[in-house]
N, C-alpha and C positions, 0 to 999 in steps of 0.2 A: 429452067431457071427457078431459084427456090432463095430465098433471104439466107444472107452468109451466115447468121448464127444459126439457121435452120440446115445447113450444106452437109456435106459427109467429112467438112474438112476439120471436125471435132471430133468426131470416133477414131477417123484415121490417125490423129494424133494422141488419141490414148493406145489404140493399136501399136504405134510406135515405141511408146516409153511404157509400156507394158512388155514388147517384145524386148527390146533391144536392155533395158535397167539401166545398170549402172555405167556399163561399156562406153555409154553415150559420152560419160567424161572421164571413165579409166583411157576411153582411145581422143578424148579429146575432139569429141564431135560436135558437140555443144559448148559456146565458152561461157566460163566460170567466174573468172578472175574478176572483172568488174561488178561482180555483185554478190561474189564469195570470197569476202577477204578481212583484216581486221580493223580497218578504220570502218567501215561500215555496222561489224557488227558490233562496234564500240558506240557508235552512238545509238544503234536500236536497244543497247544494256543500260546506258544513261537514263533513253528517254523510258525505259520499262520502269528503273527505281525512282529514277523524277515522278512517273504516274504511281507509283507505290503511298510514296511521300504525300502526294495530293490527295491520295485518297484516304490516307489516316490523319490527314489535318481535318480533311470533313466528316470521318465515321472514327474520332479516336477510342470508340468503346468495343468498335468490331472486332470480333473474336478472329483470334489468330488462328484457329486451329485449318481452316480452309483456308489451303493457299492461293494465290494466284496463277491461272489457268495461261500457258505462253501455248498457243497453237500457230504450229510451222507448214503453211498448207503448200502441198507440191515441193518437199524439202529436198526430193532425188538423192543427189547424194550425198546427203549428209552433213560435208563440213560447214556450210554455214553457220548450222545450230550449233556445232560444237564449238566455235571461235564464239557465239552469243554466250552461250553455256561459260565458257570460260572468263568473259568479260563479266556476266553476270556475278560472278562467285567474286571478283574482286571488287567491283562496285558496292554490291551488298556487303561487304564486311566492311567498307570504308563508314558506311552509314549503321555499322554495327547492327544489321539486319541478319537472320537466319534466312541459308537458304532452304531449310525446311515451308517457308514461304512462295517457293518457286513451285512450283510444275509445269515440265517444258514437252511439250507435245510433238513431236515430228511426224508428218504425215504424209502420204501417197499415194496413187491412185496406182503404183507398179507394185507389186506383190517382190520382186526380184530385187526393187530397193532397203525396203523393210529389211527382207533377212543380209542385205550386205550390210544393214544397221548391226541386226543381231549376230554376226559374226566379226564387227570390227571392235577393236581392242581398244580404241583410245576413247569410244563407248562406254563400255561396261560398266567403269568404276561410276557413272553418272547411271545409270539404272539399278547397279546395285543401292547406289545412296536414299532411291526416291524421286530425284528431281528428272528423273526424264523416264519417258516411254514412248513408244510406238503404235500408230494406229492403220491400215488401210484406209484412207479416207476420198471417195472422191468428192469433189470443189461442185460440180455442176449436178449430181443428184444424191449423195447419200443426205438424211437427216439427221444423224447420229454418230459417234467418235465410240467405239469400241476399243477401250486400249490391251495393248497385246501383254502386256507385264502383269499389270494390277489386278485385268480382267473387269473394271468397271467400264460404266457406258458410260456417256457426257449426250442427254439430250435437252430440248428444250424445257429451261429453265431449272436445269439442274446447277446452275453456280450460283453464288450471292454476290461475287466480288467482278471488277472490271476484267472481261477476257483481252488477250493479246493477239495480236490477229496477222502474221509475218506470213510477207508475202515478196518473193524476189524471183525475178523472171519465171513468173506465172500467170499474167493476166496477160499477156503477152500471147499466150496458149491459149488459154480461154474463149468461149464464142463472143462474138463482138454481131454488129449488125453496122452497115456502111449506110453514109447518106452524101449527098450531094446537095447544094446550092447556087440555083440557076435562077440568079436575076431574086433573090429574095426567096424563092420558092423552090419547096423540100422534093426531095425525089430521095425514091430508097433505090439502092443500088443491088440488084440481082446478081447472083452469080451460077455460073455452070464450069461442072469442073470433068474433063474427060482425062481418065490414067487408068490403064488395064497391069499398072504395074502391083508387085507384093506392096509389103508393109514398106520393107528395106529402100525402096524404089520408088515408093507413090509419088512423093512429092517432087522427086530430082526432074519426076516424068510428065508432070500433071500438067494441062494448059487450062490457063485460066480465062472465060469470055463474062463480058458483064452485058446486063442490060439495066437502065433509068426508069423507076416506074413515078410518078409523081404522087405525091400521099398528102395527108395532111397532118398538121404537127399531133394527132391526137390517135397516135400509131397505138400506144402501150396500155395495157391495162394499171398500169402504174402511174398517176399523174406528177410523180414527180421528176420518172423520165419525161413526160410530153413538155416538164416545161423547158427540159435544157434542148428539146428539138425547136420549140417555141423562140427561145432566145436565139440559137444559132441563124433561125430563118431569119430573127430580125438582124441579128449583128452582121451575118456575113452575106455578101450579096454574090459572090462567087467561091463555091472552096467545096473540101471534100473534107468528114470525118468520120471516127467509127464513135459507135459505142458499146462499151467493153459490158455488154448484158452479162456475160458467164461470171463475171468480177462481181459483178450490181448482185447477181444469183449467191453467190458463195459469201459476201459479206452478210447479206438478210439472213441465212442459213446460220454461219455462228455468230451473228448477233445474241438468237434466238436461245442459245443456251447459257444466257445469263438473263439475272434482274436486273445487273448495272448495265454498264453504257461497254462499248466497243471502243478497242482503239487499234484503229490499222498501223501499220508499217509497211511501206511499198516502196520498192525497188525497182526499175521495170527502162526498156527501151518505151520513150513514148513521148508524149506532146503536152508539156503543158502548160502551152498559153495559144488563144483561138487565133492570135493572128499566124502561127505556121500552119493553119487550115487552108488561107487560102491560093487561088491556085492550083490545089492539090486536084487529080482528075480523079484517077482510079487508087481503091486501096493497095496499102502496100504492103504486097507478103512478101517477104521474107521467106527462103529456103536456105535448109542449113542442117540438114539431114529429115529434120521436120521442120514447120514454117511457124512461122513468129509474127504480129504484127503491132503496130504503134499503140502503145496502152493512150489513151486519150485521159491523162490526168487533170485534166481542166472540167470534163464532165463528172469525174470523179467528186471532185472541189464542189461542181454545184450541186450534187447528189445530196452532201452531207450536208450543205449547209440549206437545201432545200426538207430535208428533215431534221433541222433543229442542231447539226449537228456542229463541227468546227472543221478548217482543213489550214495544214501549215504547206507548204511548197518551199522545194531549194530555191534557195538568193537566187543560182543562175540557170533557166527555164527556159535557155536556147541550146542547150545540150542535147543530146539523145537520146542520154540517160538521165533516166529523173528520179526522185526521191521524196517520200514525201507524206506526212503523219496525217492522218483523219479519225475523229470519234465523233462517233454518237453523240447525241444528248447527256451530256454529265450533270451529276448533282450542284455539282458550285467548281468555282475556276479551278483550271486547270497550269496556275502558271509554271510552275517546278518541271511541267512537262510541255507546255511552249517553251520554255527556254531551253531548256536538254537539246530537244530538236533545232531550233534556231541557230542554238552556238554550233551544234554538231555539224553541220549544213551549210554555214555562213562563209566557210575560208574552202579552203582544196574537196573538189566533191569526188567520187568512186571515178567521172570521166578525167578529170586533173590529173588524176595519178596515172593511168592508164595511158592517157598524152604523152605525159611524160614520162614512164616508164616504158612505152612500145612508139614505131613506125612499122604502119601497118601490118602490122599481128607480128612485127619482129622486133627483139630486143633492142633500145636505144644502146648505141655503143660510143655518143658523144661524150660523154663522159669523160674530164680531162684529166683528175686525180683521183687519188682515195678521198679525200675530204667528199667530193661533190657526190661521190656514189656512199659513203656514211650519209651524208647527208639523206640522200632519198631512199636507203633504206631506216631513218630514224621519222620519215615523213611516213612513212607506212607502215610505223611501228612495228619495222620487224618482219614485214611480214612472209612467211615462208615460203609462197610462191615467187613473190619478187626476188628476195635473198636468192633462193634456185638459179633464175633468169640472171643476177647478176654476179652469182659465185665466182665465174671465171675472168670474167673481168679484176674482179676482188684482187684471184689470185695472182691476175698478170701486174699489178700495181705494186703488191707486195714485195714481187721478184724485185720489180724496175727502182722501188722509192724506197727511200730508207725511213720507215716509217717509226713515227713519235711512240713513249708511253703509254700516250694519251689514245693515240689510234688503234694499236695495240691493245689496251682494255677497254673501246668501245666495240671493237672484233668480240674481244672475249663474252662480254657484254648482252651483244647483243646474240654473238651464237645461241646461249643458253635460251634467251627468248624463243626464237627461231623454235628450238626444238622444242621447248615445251607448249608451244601450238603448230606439231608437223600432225598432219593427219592424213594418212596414207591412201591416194588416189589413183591420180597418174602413175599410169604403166611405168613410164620413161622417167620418172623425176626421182631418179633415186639423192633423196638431201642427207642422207646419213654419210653418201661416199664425198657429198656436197663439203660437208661441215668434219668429215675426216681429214680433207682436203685443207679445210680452213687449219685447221689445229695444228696439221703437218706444216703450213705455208709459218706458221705465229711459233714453230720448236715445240708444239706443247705435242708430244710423238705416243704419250701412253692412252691422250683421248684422242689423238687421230687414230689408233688401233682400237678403241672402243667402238669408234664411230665406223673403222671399216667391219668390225665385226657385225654391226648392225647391218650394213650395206647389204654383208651374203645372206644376215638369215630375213630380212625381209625380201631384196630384189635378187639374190639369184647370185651364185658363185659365177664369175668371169675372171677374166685376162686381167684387167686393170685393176679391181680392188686386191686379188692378192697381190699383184706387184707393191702395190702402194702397202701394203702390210708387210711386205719383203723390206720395202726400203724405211720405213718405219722403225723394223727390227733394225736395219743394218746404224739409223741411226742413236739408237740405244745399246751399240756393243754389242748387239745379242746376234751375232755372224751365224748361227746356228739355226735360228729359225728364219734370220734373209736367206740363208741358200733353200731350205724348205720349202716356205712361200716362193721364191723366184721359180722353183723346179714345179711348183703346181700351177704358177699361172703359163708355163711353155708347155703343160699337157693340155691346159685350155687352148693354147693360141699358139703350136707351136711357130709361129713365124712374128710372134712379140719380142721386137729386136732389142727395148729396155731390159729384157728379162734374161736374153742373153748378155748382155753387155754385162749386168750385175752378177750374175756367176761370174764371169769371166774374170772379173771384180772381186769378189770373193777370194773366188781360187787362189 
């Protein structure tokens, strides 16, 4: 028996996302969607230039030439930074800011994430510019940010200006330490973990046993954890939580490389408010190729504000999924960036949308017209996982209703969105054949050929984009190249009855 942030069940989860990289979400092993999307990364870009703002009202003589430092810790695969990345560019020029001001840092403790950074294409142009780079960084012991581009380090107290500190389903991973409350009084919860299985397999395999040891609240070298064990012995007289120590470790770590103040960003499945503590008996891990467990965002809250610091929380703190801004000690208020966060946070949060765009883990298909599914794809501004999940519906509306001008140029509309934040993940989500699909459904037949063209040369020549590029042609007069296409998508598939029908058509 050994204290769960002491356990092997933190190695064996960098073993994991070391072994396995990107795979984890090109096969959809880990989910994304709820904490990799764009209304989320719209308001972590709000409340960055909101904190920008506040900080040249109180240092308006500060030299520009040092930017401000955006560190993405445990980014995996990438697209989140990129939807921040691209919010950012358009917030800052509304405030008529340079994003030569920006430096965005994505980081990882998997070697095999980085370089699917350095070999993706909707990347590049942001590392060519300056505003972004890549680091190996691990959260729980490196002291230092070695960036892969620039070649500079980032150690303690190498900045002057407020660091950014993004963090989404990663404390979640992190070591935590478990406690109990029995009648007022603290007990730490042991754990023993028995699995003779690989990496692949540890966790599907592992059984978990705990034992109760009783302590007293003045566990940590740190007194300002003892005092949030202090408050729970007094508040709760029966419950169980954790404490997310690997978080509390990785926050003091890049605190430490600035002279200003810290401001988190957190995203995370977790708790935070003390009364879903209790009750609770044993922690809860979570398996799900690797194991996850509740970020305890309420000791967070007293963390910061036990060292001087501030903490905002979403309006609704019975969700799952929580959200939710903390810094350090600042020079003078911070409101441009309480409000950023507030309004961001106040109406539909990352769980809302996910409600209502899924039953459980499958596509909502209540959906009565076009208007109602416009509608929720204009609540998630677009966003190109959703659009995917709801393309085909899209198209079966179109067939069925005879749709307005109006719906018509918000298709058109919002396509263009769609694809100027698609960032190529998922194995199976091909959105180019998505959105050829759309253009072919609204007559517009020369960008649904642009867009199946895209489909082969990113996912792969099949049966069904060249037919759709067959009947594409066939509806532009051009008979010549539909028999073409239909004759190569039946060497793919020859039993694609569409493809003989359309010869047969032709001829």
């Amino acid at each position: 028996m050994t204290s769960l942030s002491k356990s092997a069940l933190w190695i064996k989860m960098q073993d994991y996302y070391n072994n396995i990289g990107p795979e984890a979400w090109q096969d959809e092993l880990v989910p994304l969607q709820i904490s990799s999307n764009k209304n989320l990364a719209l308001t972590y870009a709000n409340v960055i230039v909101a904190q920008i703002n506040d900080w040249y009202s109180i240092n308006p003589k500060t030299a520009h030439e040092e930017p401000f430092y955006i560190v993405e810790i445990g980014a995996g695969h990438g697209k989140f930074g990129f939807y921040v990345l691209k919010h950012l560019k358009e917030q800052m020029a509304n405030y008529e800011l340079p994003m030569s001001l920006i430096k965005f840092i994505m980081t990882d403790i998997a070697p095999k994430n980085i370089q699917s950074w350095v070999e993706h294409p909707a990347l590049n142009t942001w590392v060519e510019s300056g505003s972004l780079d890549f680091a190996v960084f691990n959260a729980m012991s490196d002291q230092e940010i070695v960036l892969k581009h620039s070649g500079a380090t980032i150690k303690p107290g190498t900045l002057q200006k407020p660091i950014f500190m993004l963090c989404n389903y990663l404390f979640d991973s992190l070591s935590h330490d478990a406690f109990q409350v029995r009648n007022h009084k603290l007990h730490e919860i042991q754990i023993k973990i028995d699995s003779d299985a690989d990496w692949e397999d540890y966790f599907a395999k592992a059984k978990f046993s705990y034992e109760y040891e009783p302590i007293s609240s003045d566990y940590y070298s740190d007194p300002n954890l003892n005092k949030i064990l202090q408050h729970y012995s007094e508040e709760l007289e029966d419950g169980t939580f954790m404490m997310p120590i690997g978080g509390v470790d990785c926050i003091n770590t890049v605190k430490q490389f600035t002279k200003a103040h810290l401001v988190l960003l957190l995203a995370d499945k977790g708790q935070a408010s003390s009364e879903l503590f209790d009750g609770l008996d044993e922690p809860d891990i979570s398996v799900h190729g690797s194991v996850s467990l509740m970020v305890n965002f309420d000791a967070l809250r007293q963390y910061f504000e036990n060292i001087n610091g501030v903490a905002w929380m979403m309006q609704n703190q019975s969700v799952d999924f929580q959200v939710a801004c903390y810094s350090t000690a600042a020079p003078g208020p911070m409101l441009h960036t309480k409000n950023a966060f507030l309004q961001g946070m106040c109406g539909a949060s990352p769980q809302d949308i996910v409600n209502l765009c899924y039953i459980d883990d499958e596509i909502n298909t209540n959906f009565k017209n076009l208007d109602q599914l416009l509608a929720m794809l204009n609540l998630t501004l677009w966003d190109p996982n959703i659009f995917y999940d709801l393309h085909e519906m899209i198209l079966d509306r179109i067939e069925i209703e005879d749709i307005t001008i109006e719906q018509d140029q918000a298709l058109l509309s919002g396509a263009k969105q769609v694809w100027d934040y698609f960032f190529k993940l998922e194995k199976t989500q091909d959105l180019p054949f998505a959105l050829g699909s759309l253009y072919y459904a609204l007559d517009e037949y020369e960008l649904g050929l642009k867009f199946y063209d895209l489909s082969i040369a990113q996912f792969g020549e099949n049966a069904e984009n060249l037919y759709n590029i067959a009947i594409s042609y066939q509806a532009l007069d051009q008979d010549k190249q539909a028999k073409q296409f239909a004759g190569r998508a039946l060497q793919c598939d020859p039993s694609y009855d569409a493809a003989k029908d359309l010869l047969a058509e032709l001829a």
